[in-house]
GUNU-220012 format. One line per 2 residues: number of its first residue (from 1); their letters; for each residue x, y negated, z negated of C-alpha. Coordinates in Angstrom, 3 decimals, padded with zeros to 6 digits. Layout:
// GUNU-220012
NUM = A = X Y Z | ...
This chain:
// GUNU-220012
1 = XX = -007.954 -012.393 -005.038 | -010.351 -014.483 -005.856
3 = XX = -011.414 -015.485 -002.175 | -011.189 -012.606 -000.540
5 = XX = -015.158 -011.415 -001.086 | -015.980 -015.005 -000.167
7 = XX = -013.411 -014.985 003.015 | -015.065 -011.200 004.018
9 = XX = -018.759 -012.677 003.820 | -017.565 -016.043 005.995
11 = XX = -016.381 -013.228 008.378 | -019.164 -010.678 008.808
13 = XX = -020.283 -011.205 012.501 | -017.082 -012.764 013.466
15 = XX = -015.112 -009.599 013.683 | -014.889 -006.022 013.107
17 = XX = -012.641 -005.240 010.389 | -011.293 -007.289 007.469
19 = XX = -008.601 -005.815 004.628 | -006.019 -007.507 002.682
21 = XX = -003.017 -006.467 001.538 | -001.739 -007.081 -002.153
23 = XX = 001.263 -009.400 -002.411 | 004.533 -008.157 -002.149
25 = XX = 007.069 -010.531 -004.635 | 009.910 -009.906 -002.126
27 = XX = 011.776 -012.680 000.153 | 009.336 -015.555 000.669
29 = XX = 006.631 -014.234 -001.472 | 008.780 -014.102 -004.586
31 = XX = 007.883 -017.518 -004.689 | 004.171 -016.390 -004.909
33 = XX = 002.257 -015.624 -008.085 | 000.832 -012.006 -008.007
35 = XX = -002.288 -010.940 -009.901 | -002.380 -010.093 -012.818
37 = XX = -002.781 -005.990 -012.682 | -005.004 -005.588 -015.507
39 = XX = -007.986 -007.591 -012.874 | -007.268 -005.369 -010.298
41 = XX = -009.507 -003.026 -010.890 | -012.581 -004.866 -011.362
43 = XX = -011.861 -007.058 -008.460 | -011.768 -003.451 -006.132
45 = XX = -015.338 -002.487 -007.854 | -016.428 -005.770 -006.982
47 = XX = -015.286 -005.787 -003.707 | -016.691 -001.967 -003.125
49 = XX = -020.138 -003.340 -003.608 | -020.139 -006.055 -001.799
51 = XX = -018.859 -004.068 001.456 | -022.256 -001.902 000.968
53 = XX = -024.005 -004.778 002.580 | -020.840 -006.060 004.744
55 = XX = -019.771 -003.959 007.561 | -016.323 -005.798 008.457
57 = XX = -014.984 -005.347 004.831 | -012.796 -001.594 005.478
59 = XX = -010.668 -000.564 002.588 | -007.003 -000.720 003.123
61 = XX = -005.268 -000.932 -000.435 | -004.252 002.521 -001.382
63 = XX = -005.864 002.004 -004.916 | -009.560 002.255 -003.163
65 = XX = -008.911 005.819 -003.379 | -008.400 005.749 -007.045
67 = XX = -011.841 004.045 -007.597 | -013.494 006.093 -005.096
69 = XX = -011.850 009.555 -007.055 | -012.691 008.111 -010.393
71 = XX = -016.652 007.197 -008.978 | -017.190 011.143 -008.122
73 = XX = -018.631 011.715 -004.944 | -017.436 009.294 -002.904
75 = XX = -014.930 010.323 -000.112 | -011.155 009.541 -000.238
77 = XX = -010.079 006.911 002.758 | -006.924 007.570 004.380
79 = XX = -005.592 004.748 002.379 | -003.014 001.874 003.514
81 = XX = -001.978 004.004 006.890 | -004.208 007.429 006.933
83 = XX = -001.945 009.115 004.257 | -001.262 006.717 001.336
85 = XX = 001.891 004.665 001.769 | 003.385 004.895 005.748
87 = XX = 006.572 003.708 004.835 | 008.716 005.595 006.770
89 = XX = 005.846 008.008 007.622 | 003.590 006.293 010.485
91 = XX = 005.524 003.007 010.400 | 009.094 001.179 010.582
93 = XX = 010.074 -002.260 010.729 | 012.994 -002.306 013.456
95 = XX = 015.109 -006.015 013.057 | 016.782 -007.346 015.986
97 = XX = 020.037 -006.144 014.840 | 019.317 -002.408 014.919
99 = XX = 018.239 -001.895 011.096 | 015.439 000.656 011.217
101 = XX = 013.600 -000.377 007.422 | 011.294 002.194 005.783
103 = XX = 008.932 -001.130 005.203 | 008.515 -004.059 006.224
105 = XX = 007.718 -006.149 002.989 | 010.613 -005.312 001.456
107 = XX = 014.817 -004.290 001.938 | 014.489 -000.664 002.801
109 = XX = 017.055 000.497 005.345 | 017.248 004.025 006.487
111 = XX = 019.374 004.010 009.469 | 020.656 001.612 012.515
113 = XX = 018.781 002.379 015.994 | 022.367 001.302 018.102
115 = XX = 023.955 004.022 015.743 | 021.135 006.934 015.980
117 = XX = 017.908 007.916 017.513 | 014.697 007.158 016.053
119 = XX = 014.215 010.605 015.547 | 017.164 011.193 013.899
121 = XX = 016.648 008.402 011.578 | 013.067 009.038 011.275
123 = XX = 014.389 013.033 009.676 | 017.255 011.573 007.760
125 = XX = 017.303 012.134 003.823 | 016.506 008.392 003.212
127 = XX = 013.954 008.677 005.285 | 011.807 011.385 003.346
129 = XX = 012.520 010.011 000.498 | 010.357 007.065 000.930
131 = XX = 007.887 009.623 002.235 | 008.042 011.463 -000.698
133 = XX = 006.671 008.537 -003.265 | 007.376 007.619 -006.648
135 = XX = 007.967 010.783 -009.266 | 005.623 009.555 -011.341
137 = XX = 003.147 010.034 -008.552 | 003.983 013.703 -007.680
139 = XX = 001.935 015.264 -009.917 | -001.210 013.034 -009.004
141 = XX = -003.953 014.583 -007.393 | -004.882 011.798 -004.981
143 = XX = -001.172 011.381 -003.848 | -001.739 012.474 -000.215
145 = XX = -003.690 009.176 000.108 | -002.410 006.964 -002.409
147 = XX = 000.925 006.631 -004.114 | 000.377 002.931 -004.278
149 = XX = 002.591 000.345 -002.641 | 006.175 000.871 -003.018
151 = XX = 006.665 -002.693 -001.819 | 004.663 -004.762 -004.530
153 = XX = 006.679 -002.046 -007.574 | 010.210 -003.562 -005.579
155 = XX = 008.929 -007.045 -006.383 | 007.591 -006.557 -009.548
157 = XX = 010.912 -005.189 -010.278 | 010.027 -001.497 -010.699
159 = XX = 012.500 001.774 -009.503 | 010.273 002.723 -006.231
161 = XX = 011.335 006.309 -006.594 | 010.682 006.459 -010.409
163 = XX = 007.664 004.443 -011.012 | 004.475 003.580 -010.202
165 = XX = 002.758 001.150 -008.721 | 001.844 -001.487 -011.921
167 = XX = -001.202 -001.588 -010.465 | -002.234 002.035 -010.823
169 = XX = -005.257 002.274 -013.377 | -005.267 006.279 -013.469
171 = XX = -005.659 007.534 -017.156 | -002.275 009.481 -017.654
173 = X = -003.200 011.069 -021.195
């Protein structure tokens, strides 16, 4: 976290768009040491000024729209995919033997292309339930564009359809 305003300004002029993604403790990256959530919020102020004056740095994380709701006045991104999480929305990791995954950071089958159409799959109950979020989120009037990552809760060892991302800083009294 610490590099990535540093990485954006090396970047500026080299190309058109820089993001990041938060890590996802899952697989490979378990072996990875996440940040600690309670920075995570001052890091994406940080960060929010410093793309003021640097063009390439576009806001991925669906917690930008958090920061951006709490700072009144500034408009809500589309966040991670145009509507908060895309797992099984806008995006799905196909493997090579047919699983069709709701995300691809993390085990989230919902169906087997050589069994059924992507359509099918795409309409199936497991399906919409990864579109539909975290409960905790429901109620959460940024959720069309937020909803956090699903992905980094897994590894952190939260219940995806319960909880929220540990990263959320909304006030919930």
């Amino acid at each position: 976290m610490d590099q990535i305003i540093e990485l954006s300004d090396r970047l500026n002029g080299l190309t058109e768009l820089f993001t990041f993604n938060r890590i996802a403790t899952v697989g490979q990256g378990a072996a990875l040491v996440p940040v600690p959530p309670s920075k995570f919020p001052d890091f994406l102020a940080r960060y929010m000024v410093a793309a003021r004056t640097n063009p390439c740095m576009g806001y991925k994380d669906n917690l930008f729209n958090l920061k951006r709701w709490q700072q009144q006045g500034l408009s809500l991104t589309g966040g991670c995919t145009g509507h908060g999480c895309g797992a099984a929305f806008n995006f799905v990791a196909l493997l090579p033997d047919g699983e069709v995954h709701a995300c691809r950071k993390m085990p989230s089958l919902i169906g087997n292309i050589y069994r059924n159409k992507l359509t099918e799959i795409y309409h199936s109950p497991s399906a919409r339930r990864y579109r539909a979020g975290s409960e905790a989120c429901s109620k959460c009037s940024i959720r069309p564009v937020c909803g956090g990552c699903p992905a980094v809760s897994y590894g952190l060892g939260q219940d995806i359809n319960i909880d929220r991302d540990p990263y959320c800083f909304i006030d919930q009294n």
